[in-house]
Structure formats: C-alpha cells, structure tokens
N, C-alpha and C positions, 0 to 999 in steps of 0.2 A: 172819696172814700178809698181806703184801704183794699188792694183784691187781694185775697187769699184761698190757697188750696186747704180744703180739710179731708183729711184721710185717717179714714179707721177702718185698723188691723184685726183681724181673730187669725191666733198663732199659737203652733202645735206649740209643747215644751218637752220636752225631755230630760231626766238627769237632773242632774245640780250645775246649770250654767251658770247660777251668777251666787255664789257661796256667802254666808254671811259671815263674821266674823266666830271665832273656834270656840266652843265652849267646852272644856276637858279636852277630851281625845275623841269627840264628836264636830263634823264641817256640818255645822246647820246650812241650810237652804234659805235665802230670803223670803218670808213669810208677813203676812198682815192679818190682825182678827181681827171682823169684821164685828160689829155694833152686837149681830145676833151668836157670837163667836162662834163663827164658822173662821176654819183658818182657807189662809190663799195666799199662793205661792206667788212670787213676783220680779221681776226684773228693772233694774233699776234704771234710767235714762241714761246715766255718766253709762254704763256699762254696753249698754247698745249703741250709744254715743261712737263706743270706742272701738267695737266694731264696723259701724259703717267708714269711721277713718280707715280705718285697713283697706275695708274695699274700694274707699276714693283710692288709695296709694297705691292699689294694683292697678286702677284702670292710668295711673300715671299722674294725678294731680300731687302734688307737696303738700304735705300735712305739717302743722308748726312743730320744731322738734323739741321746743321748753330751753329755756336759758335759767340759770342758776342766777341769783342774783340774792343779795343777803342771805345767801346760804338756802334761798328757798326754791324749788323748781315753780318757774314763771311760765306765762306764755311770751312767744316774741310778739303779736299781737302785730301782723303784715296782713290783713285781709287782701290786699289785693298780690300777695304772693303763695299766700294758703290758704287751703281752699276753704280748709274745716274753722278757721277766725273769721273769714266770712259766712259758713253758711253757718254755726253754732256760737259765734261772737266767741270774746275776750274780756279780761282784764289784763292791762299793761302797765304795773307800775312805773312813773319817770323816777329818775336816779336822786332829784336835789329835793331837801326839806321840803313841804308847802306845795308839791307841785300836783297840778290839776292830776291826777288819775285816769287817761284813757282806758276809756270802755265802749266795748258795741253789743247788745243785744242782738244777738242771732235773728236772724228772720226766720231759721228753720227752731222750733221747736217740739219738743219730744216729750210724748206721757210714759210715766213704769209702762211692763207689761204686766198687766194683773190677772191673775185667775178669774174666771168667768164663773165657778163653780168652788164648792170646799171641795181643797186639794188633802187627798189620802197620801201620807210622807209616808214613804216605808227607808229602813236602815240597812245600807251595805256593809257588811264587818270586813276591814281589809286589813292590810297590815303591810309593813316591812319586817323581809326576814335578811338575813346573810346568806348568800347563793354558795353556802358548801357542796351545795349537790351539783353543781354546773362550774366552780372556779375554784382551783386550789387559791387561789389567793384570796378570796373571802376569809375574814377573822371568824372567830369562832364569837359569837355575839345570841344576846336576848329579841326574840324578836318585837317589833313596837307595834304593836296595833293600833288602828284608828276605825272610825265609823265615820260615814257617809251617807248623808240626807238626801235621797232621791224621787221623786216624783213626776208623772207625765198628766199635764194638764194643757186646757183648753185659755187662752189669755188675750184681752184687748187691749190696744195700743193706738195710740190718736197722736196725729202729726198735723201739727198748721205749719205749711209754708209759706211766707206775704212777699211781695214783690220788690222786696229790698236787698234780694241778693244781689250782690255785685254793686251793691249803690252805697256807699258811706258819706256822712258827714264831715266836715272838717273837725269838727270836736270829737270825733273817735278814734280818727288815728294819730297815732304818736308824732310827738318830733322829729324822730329818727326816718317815720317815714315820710312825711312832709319833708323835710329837708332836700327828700332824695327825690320827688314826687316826678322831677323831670326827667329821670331817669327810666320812670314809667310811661315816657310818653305815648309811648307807642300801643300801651297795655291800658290808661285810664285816661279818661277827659273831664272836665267841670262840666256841668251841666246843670242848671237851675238850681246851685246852692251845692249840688253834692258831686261828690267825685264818681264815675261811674264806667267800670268796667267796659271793653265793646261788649255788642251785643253779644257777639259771636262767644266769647268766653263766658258770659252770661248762660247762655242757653244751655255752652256743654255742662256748666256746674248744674244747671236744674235738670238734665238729661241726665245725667249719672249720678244724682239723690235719687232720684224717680225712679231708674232702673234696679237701685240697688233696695228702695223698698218695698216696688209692684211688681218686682219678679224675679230677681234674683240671691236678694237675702243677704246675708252676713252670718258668719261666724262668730259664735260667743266664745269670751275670752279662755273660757272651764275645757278647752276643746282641745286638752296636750295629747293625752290617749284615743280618744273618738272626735269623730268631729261635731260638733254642736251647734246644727243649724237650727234656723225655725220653719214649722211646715207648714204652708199658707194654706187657709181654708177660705177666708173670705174679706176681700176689701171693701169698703165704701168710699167714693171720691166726689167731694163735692167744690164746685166754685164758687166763690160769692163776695161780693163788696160789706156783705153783715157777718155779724159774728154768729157763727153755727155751733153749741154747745155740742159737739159731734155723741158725746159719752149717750147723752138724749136718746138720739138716732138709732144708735147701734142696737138694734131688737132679734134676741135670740129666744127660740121655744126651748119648752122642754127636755127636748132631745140634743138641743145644745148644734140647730141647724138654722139660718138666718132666717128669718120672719119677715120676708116683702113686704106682707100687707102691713105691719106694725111698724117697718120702716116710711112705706111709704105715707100712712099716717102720721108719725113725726112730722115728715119734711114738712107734711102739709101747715106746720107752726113757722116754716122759716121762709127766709127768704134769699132764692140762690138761681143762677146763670145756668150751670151745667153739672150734670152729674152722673156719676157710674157706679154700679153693682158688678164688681167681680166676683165670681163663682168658681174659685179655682179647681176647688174639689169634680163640682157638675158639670166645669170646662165651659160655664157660660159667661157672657158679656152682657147685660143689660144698660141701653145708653135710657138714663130716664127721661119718660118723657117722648119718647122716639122706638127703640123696635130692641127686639134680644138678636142674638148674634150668641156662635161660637166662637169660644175662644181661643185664640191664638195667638201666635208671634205675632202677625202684624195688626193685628184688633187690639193689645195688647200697647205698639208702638205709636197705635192713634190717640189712647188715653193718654200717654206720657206727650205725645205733640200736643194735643188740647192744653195738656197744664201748662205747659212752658208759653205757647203763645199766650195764652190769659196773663201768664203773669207778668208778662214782658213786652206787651202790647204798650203802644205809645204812650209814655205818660201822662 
C-alpha cells in the first residue's frame, strides 16, 4: 500500500491575494457560492503552487524555468533536476508528430484555500493620479480610478504527500532526459523498475515542502505593496497507508476554534499510523494518541522528521 502524509491547514487571509479576473474597473477577489449561497473567499492551488516554488528557490533548490516551444510556454519537464516537476509533476510535450507525451503526477498535491465561513467583501476605491504635486515632470493627466475587493477570512487547505518523491518511472521522463540519464549518475539510480533519487536529496526535498508548509509559509503572489502571507492557526498531520478524506477530519466550533473532541471522533472512522494536532495560535503540540507537549522549534522539527522517515522508510 501506498504511504502517504495528509495535512490540513486553517489559514488566516488577508486582502485580495489571489485576484480574479477584472470586471470594469473593479479586481474582484476569488470567490465560490456555496449550495446555501453563502459566498467564500478562496485561493487557488496553481497560485499557492506558486509560492511555495519561490520559497523552494530561496532555500536553493532549481525550480523549472518553462521553455517556449510552438510558441507556447512549456515545462522542461527534468524531475530529477527541479525540484517543483518532482514534487508537483509535469507535462512535457516531445517535438515529432505521434509522440508519446511525458507526464508525471506529482506526489505532492494541493486543495484551494476555501473560506471556513461566508466571507464579508468590503471595496477599496483607489486610483492612479499624475504626481503634479511631487514632479514637475508629471503630465497634466485625468486621474483613472479602480476598486479593490478586499476581505480577511478564516480558510482550509489539505495537502497529501505519498512517497514517490524523488522516485519516477521510465515512462515519465522524457527523452531528452533518458538520453542523459548517465550523466545523472551520481544524483539517481534504477531500483525496482524506477529511477530514484539518493535518499539524501530525497529527504532534503521532503524537509523543505514540510518546513515551508508547518511553519514557515510562503508569499502570495498579490504581495508588490504589502507582503501577503498566511497566518497559521491550526494544522492537522496524519500518516497512513489508507486514504483519509482529511476535509472529514477537519472539525471547527462555532467560534471558528478547532474541536479535539469532533476531530478525534472522525479519526475514529479511519485508519492511520501516526498523527499530530498543531495549535499554533495555543503554542500547543498534541502527538495523538501519546501526550501534549509545547510547542516549539524543536517539537516542531520532530513532526517534520516523523514525516520524512515514514515516507521514505524502505520500500
């Protein structure tokens, strides 16, 4: 069986991070109405996607940088030279008529961030003027106004990671990098059918996903003026060889604060190895099953070792 981490987020929001596309001279918010139309604010996966590349590329790993090809922006489609075709997969068109299409399914994937609650949008009136009052050189110009959808809400997010990072098939990578595969030798080896990263680079790609979604966050891309992080309230972390509908799990009260007892009720339908209650806000650690603990940097550093070993443990 399959082992996989499942991790669900509750994550502050602020502002308009992830914008919809412009209706007049209003930037709506991305937005979903629900069955009972209630509206709720949301964030899109491509878009957090696209921050967490950022912050693999600061901690140093090569993120693919798109090659042009029929005129269209591609991926280069090198898992085992970038980090994010390994951990979020690819499509890699080959160049002749008829030719298979390499592709890898991510092992990491990523739910929207959705409101928890209907989100109150309120509208910023802003504008461009011409800066007469600060530059002779400003034209004498109309100024353009716009509006800006803003709202701060409470939002869930669920991540499965399975233990196929750093491990590809022969049928996902391209030619190009088959061709070269020995060039890698140093960096991947065959092993029961698939090609497979050392461990060592293994571990640091699952050690620096982990850190940048259990505690250090990312940047939303809406972040040129202010910066537009997310503010962690609460994770859940579970291991398991079964699939754990995590969405299930995730039990908030009225007050929009996590519900132990309703979680722990859930799990009680599933079936799973190991798992944790982060309490960022209460500064607590709950290992379930075993004892609470404050939380900290290095209580913090044990969760992120639990997962890595699990998913990486002998095949």
């Amino acid at each position: 069986m399959p082992r996989r981490a499942f991790i669900s987020l509750v994550l502050g929001v602020t502002g308009n991070v992830n914008a919809d596309s412009g209706v007049g001279v209003r930037i709506p918010i991305k937005k979903v109405v629900t069955w009972n139309r209630e509206v709720r604010a949301f964030v899109s996966p491509r878009c957090i996607r696209r921050g967490i590349r950022e912050r693999l590329a600061e901690k140093g790993f090569r993120v693919d940088p798109l090659i042009t090809q029929k005129g269209q922006l591609t991926d280069v489609g090198d898992p085992i030279i970038y980090v994010d075709d390994d951990l979020f997969g690819y499509l890699a068109p080959e160049k002749g008529k008829g030719e298979v299409q390499p592709s890898r399914s991510g092992p990491v994937k990523v739910s929207p961030l959705i409101a928890l609650h209907h989100t109150e949008i309120s509208v910023e009136f802003a504008g461009r003027f011409p800066r007469t009052d600060i530059s002779d050189e400003a034209p004498e110009a109309n100024p353009v106004p716009f509006e800006i959808e803003t709202a701060k809400w409470l939002g869930g997010m669920h991540v499965i990671v399975n233990e196929r990072v750093g491990r590809f098939r022969e049928d996902e990578l391209p030619k190009k990098v088959l061709q070269r595969i020995k060039d890698y030798s140093e960096l991947v080896s065959k092993k029961d059918g698939y090609y497979e990263l050392k461990e060592e680079e293994r571990a640091a790609r699952l050690r620096a996903l982990l850190e940048i979604l259990l505690r250090e966050g990312w940047s939303f891309p809406r972040g040129s003026e202010a910066e537009s992080i997310p503010e962690y309230h609460y994770a859940i972390v579970l291991l398991s060889e079964s699939f754990i509908p995590t969405p299930n799990v995730l039990r908030m009260d009225e007050d929009l604060n996590l519900d132990l007892d309703a979680v722990n009720r859930a799990l009680d339908l599933y079936s799973w190895d190991k798992g944790f209650i982060i309490d960022y806000r209460g500064g607590r650690l709950y290992k379930m099953g075993d004892k609470e603990l404050e939380l900290k940097g290095d209580s913090l550093d044990d969760v992120i070792e639990a997962v890595t070993s699990y998913l990486l443990r002998s095949q």
